[in-house]
C-alpha positions in Angstrom: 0.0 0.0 0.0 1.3 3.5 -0.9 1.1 5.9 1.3 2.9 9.1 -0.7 0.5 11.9 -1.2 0.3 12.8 -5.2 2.1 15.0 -7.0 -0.8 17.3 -8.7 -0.1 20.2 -11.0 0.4 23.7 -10.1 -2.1 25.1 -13.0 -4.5 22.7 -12.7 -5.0 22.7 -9.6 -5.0 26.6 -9.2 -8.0 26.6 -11.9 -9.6 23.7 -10.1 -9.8 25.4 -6.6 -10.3 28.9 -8.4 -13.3 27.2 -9.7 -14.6 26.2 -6.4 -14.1 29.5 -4.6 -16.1 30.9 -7.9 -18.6 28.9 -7.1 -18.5 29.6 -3.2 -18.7 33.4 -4.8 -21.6 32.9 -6.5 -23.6 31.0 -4.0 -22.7 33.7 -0.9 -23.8 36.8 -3.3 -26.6 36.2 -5.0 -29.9 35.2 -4.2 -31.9 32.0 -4.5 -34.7 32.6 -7.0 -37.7 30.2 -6.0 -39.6 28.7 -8.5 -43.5 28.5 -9.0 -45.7 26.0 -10.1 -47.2 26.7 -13.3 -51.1 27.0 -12.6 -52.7 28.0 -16.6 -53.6 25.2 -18.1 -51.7 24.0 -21.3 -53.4 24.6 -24.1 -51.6 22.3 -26.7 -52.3 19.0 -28.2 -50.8 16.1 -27.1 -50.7 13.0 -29.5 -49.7 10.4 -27.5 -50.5 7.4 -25.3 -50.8 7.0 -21.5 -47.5 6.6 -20.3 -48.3 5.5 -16.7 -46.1 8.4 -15.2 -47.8 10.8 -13.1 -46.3 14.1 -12.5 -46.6 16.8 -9.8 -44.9 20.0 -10.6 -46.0 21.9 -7.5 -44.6 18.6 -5.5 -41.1 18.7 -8.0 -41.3 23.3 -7.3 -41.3 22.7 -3.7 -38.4 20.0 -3.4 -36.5 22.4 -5.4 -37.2 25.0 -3.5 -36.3 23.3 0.0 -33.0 21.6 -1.7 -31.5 24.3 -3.6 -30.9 26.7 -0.9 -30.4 24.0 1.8 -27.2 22.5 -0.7 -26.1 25.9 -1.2 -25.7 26.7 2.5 -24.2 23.4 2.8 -21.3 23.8 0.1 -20.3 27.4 1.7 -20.5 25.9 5.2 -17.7 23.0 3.5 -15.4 25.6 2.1 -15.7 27.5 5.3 -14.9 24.5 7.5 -12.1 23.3 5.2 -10.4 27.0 4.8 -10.7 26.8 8.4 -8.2 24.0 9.1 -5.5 25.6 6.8 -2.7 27.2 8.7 -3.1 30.8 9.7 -1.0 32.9 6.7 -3.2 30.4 4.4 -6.2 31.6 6.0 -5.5 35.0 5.4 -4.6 34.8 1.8 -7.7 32.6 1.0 -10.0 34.7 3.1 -9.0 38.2 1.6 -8.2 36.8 -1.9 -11.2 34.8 -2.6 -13.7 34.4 0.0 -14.4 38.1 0.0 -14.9 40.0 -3.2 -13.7 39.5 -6.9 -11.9 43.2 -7.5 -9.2 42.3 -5.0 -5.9 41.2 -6.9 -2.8 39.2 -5.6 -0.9 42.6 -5.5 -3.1 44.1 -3.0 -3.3 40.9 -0.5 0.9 40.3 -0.8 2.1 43.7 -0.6 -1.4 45.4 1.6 -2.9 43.0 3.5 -0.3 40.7 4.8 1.4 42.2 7.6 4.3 42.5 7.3 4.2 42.4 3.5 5.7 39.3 1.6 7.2 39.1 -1.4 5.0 37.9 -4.8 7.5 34.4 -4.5 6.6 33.6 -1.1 2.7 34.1 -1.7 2.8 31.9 -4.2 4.5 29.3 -2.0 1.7 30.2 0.5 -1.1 29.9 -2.2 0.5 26.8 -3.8 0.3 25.1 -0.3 -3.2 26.1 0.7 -4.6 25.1 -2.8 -2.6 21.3 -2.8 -4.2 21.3 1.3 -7.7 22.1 -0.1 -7.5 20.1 -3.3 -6.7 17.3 -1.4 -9.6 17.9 1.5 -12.1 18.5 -1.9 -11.8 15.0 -3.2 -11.4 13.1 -0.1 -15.0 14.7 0.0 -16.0 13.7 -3.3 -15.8 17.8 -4.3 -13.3 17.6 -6.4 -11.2 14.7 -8.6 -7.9 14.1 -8.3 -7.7 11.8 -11.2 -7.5 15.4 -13.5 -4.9 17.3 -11.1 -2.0 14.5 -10.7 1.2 15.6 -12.8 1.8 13.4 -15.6 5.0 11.5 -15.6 7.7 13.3 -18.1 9.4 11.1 -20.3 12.4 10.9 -18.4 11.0 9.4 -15.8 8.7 7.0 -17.9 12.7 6.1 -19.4 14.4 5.8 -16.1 11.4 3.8 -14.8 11.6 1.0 -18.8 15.2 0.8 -17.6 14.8 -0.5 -14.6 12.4 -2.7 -15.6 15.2 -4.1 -18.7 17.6 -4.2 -15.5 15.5 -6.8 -14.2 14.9 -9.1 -16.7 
């Protein structure tokens, strides 16, 4: 059984956990629309047989409404809690960078918010650290895949690796 933690790429996994706090972005600022049962009656003709499905839309409206929101709150509630468990520079930099709004710019959080000011080389460090943490938290919880992040193997490790195996034989 291996037990080494994967090697996942930088871009990819920047766009992948981008993506998530896009999403977190979207579901803190606006608003839940709820949906409404149609109540006119359809007008059109219909040319086809019983199908022996029975529909309710005002049973299908409510469920939406009562899910939607409730997995919305849910998925902000998991960011939260896993931003929460990062270490305390990470926090920082994922709180002010891209909990809060989308104007602020890695410029302002290294050189303004941190205190003292780091430099753009060690905020990437920080940032590359919190999103390998997070991408790895997002798909233990099923959030995110891992299959899509891992680094591929360059070719001179896929060489170094056929030699070894013609060393064996």
């Amino acid at each position: 059984m291996n037990h080494m933690l994967p090697e996942l790429d930088r871009r990819k996994t920047q766009y992948a956990i981008e993506a998530v706090f896009e999403k977190y972005r979207v579901y803190k600022t606006i608003t839940f629309e709820m949906r409404e049962a149609s109540v006119t009656a359809s007008y059109t003709e219909r040319f086809h047989g019983p199908t022996n499905v029975t529909s309710d839309q005002t049973a299908k409206v409510a469920i939406y409404n009562v899910d939607m929101p409730a997995a919305r709150k849910h998925y902000c509630e998991t960011i939260e809690s896993i931003v929460e468990r990062l270490g305390e520079r990470e926090q920082l930099l994922i709180r002010e960078r891209y909990m809060k709004q989308d104007d602020v710019y890695d410029y302002k959080v290294y050189n303004h918010i941190f205190d003292p000011p780091v430099s753009k080389d060690t905020y990437v460090k920080i940032r590359t650290r919190a999103f390998y943490k997070m991408a790895l938290v997002l798909a233990d919880l099923g959030l995110l895949s891992l299959d899509t992040l891992v680094k591929p193997l360059t070719r001179l490790k896929k060489n170094e690796g056929a030699q070894a195996v013609g060393a064996v034989r």
